[in-house]
Every structure is written in C-alpha cells, then in structure tokens.
C-alpha positions as CSV (number, residue, x, y, z in Angstrom):
1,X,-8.6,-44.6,22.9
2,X,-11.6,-41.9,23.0
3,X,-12.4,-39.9,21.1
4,X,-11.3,-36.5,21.2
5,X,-13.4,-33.5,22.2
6,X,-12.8,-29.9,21.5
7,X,-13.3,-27.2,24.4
8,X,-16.7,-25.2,24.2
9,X,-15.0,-22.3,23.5
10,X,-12.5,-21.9,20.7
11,X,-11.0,-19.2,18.9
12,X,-10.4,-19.3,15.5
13,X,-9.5,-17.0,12.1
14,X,-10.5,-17.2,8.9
15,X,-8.8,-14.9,6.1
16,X,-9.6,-14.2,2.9
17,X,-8.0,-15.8,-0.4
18,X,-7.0,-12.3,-1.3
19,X,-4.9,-12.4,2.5
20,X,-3.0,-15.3,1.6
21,X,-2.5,-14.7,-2.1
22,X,-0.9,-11.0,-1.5
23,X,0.9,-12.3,1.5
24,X,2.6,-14.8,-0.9
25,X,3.0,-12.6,-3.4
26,X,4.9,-9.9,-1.4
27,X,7.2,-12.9,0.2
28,X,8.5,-13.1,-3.6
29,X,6.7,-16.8,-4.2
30,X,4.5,-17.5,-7.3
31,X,1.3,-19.8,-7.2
32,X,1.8,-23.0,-8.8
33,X,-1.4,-24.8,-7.9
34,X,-4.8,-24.3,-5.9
35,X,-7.3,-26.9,-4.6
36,X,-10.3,-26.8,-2.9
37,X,-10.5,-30.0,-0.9
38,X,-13.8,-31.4,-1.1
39,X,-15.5,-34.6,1.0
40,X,-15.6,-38.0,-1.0
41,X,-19.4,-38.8,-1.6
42,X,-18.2,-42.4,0.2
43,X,-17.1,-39.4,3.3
44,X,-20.6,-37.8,3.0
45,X,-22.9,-41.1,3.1
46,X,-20.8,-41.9,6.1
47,X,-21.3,-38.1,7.3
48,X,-23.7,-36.1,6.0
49,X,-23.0,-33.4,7.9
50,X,-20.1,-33.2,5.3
51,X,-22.3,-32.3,2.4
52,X,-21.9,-28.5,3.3
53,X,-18.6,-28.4,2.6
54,X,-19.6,-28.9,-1.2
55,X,-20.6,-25.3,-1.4
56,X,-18.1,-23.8,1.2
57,X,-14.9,-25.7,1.2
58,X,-13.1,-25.9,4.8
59,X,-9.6,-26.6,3.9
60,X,-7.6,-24.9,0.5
61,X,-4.1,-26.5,-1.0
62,X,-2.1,-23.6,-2.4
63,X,0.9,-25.0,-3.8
64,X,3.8,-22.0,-4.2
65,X,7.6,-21.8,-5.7
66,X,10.3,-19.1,-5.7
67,X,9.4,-16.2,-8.1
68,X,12.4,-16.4,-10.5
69,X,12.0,-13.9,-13.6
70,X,12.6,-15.8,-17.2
71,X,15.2,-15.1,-19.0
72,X,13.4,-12.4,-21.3
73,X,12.4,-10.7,-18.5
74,X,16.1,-9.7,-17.4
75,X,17.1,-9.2,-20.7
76,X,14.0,-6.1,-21.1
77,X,14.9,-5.0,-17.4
78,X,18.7,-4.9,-18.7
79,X,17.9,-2.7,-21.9
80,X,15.6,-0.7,-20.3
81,X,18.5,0.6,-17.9
C-alpha cells in the first residue's frame, strides 16, 4: 500500500481553548481531564520534524462528564427559595 498524500489545498480550523471550554460548559458537561499530547523522544529521533510540537502541541484530550450539582449545592438552592 502507498502511502497517502494530502491535496495541495486544504482547509482547516483551529479554535481556541476558550471555544471548546465555553462550548462544553454551556452543553451542561464539566471537565474532568486535559492533555496535551506530546511526540515520544523515540517519535522525534525517528522524525524530527516532530520536535515542534514540543512547544505548540497539535492534538488536546479533553476528557468531560455530565455536570451534576452535589448534594450541598441543592440543599443552598432549596433554602434560598
């Protein structure tokens, strides 16, 4: 199999960690974990032109759950009323 090659011309987006943490904020999630995925330095020696995602990291891991309130949270909202 060949390898694969990407046309000239390609389109792509990039948004800002603030975009994605407000959009999972206001779909009532909560962020659980975040990770910058970085190059092995065994991916690196292999291809250095890896090294530069060191300092600007190309993918992000955002792990999310379900907002649910604790318990002493409904109990304030409760009195409050």
């Amino acid at each position: 199999m060949g390898r694969v090659t990407l046309p000239k011309k390609m389109l792509t987006f990039h948004y800002t960690l603030t975009s994605y943490f407000n959009s999972i904020k206001q779909s009532g999630m909560d962020i659980s974990r975040l990770e910058e995925v970085k190059p092995t330095e065994s991916a690196i020696k292999k291809y250095p032109r890896f090294k530069r995602m060191l300092r600007i990291p190309i993918f992000v891991i955002i792990e999310t759950r379900k907002y649910e309130p604790q318990i002493s949270q409904i109990n304030t909202d409760i009195e409050d009323k």
